[in-house]
C-alpha positions, -999 to +999 in steps of 0.1 A: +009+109-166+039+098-144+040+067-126+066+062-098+078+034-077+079+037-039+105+012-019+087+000+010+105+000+044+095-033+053+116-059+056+146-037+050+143-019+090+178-038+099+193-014+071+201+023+087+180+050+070+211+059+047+221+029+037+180+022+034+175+052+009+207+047-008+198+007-017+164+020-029+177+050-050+205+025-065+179+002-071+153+030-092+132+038-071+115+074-070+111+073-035+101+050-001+072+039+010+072+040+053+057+043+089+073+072+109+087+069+140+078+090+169+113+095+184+128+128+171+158+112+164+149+089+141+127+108+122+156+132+116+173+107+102+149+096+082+146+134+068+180+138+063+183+102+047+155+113+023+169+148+013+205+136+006+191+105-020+164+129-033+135+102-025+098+115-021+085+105+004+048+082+012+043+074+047+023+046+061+000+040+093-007+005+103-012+012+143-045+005+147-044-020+179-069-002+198-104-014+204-124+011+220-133+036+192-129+068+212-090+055+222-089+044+187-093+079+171-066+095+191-039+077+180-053+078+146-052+113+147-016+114+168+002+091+141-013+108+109+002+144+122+035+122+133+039+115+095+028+145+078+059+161+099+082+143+074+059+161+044+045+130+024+036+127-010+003+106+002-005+086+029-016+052+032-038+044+057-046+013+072-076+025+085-103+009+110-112-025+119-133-054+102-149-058+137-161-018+140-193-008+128-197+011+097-206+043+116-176+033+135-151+032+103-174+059+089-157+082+117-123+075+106-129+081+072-144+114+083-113+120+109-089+110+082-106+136+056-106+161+074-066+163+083-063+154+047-081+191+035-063+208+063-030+192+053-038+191+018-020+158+015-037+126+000-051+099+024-055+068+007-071+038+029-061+003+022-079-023+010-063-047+040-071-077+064-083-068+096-091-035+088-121-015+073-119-025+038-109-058+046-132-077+021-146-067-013-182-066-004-176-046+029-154-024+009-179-019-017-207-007+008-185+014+026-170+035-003-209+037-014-212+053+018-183+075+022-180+087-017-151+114-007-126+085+003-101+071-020-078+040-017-050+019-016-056-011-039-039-042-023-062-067-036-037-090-027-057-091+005-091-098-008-084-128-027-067-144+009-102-134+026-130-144-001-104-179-013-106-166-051-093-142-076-127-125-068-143-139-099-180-134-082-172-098-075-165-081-103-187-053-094-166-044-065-137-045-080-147-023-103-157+004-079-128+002-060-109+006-090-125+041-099-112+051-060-079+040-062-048+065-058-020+040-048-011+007-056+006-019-031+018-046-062+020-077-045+000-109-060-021-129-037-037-161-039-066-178-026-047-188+006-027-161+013-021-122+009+012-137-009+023-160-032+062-179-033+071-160-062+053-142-086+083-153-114+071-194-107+051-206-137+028-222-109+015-183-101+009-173-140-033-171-131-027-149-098+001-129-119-022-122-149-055-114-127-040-092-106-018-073-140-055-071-153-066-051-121-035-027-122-037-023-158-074-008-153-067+013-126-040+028-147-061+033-181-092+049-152-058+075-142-054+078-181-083+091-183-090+113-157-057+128-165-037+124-133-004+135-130+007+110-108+001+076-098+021+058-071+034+020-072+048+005-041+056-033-051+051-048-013+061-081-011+069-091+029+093-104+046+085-138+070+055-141+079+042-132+048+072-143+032+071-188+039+104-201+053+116-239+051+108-255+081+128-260+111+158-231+097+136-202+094+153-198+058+133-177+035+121-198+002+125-161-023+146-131-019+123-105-008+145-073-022+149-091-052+111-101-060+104-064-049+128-049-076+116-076-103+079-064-097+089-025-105+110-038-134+076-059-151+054-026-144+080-001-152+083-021-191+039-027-190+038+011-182+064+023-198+053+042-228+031+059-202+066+077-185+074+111-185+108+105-184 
């Protein structure tokens, strides 16, 4: 099996796309992690960017603002065919709202799949505040109710919503490990989707529960025999990222915690490489 590291976008948009994809490439990364723009322009860059640094490509939808379902679902549909222009690897999703139904997300899901067969490109839906698999026990029901989807494990996010390391739901986890496809590495905390600095001795718990997760999801890949299985290490800039007050100065180096999260997977995972 390989396992490849994605660069994600975010936090490094004030970079052009060449510079962008040359940073990441020097950096080790297989490829970038990012939303696609609508402007023609920019997504030709983009392209062009991504041939000449010989990055794959996973694109990412996060534009779910709209609250009536039916308004919803358009631009759903209008975003995923934006990114599958630039011929993705996978897709993460971002799919839904924590205030829509089930039926509601269940029609996503069901939207979602079926570009996904017709495209024959992977959708994978994050596990991510505000969305439809914004908690571990709504995620659970839903992904017992929509067995063909598969996800995006940010867990990250459920600790911030449930104020644990999800110690009481173990069985979720569990089952949302067996549908996971794609891995956003960042480490949570009760608090917040995001700690300081996963390299402070005051984050060791959230470090090791969080290593435990990824380390199952990678022996369930073992052995089912996947090819492939995509890292993107996510760590945000500000907000997720605190600043000092008053200066606005970040308190970590977002690139640099980003780089030092591949580096600790790429030597926990490493006798697992194909190259």
């Amino acid at each position: 099996m390989l396992i490849k590291f994605f660069c994600p976008r975010w936090g490094s948009e004030n970079l052009s796309w060449d510079a962008f994809c040359h940073k990441a490439k020097k950096a080790g990364y297989s490829g970038i992690e990012s939303p696609v723009s609508m402007l023609t322009d920019e997504r030709m860059e983009m392209r062009a960017a991504l041939v000449k640094h010989d990055l794959r490509f996973i694109g990412q939808y996060y534009q779910s603002f709209e609250d009536n379902l039916e308004l919803h679902k358009i631009e759903f549909e209008k975003h995923l065919y934006n990114i599958l222009e630039l011929k993705p690897i996978l897709i993460d999703s971002q799919t839904g709202k924590d205030y829509f139904s089930a039926q509601d997300n269940k029609e996503l899901f069901e939207l979602a799949l079926r570009i996904s067969n017709e495209s024959k490109v992977v959708i994978a839906h994050e596990t991510h505040r505000n969305k439809a698999l914004f908690a571990a026990h709504i995620a659970k029901e839903l992904l017992f109710q929509n067995p063909s989807i598969v996800i995006t494990a940010d867990f990250s996010h459920w600790c911030n919503v449930s104020e644990s390391l999800l110690e009481q739901q173990n069985d979720a986890v569990e089952v949302a490990i067996e549908r996971t496809v794609h891995i956003h590495a960042r480490v949570g905390h009760a608090q917040s989707a995001q700690v300081t600095d996963p390299r402070g001795k005051e984050w060791e718990a959230e470090l090791s529960a969080h290593l435990n997760w990824w380390d199952k999801i990678v022996k369930s890949h073992l052995v089912k025999n996947t090819s492939l299985l995509t890292i993107t290490p996510e760590f945000g800039p500000y907000p997720y990222m605190p600043s000092i007050p008053f200066t606005g100065m970040p308190m970590a180096n977002q690139w640099d915690i980003n780089v030092y999260m591949m580096q600790l997977l790429m030597d926990r995972y490493k006798t697992y490489f194909g190259y």
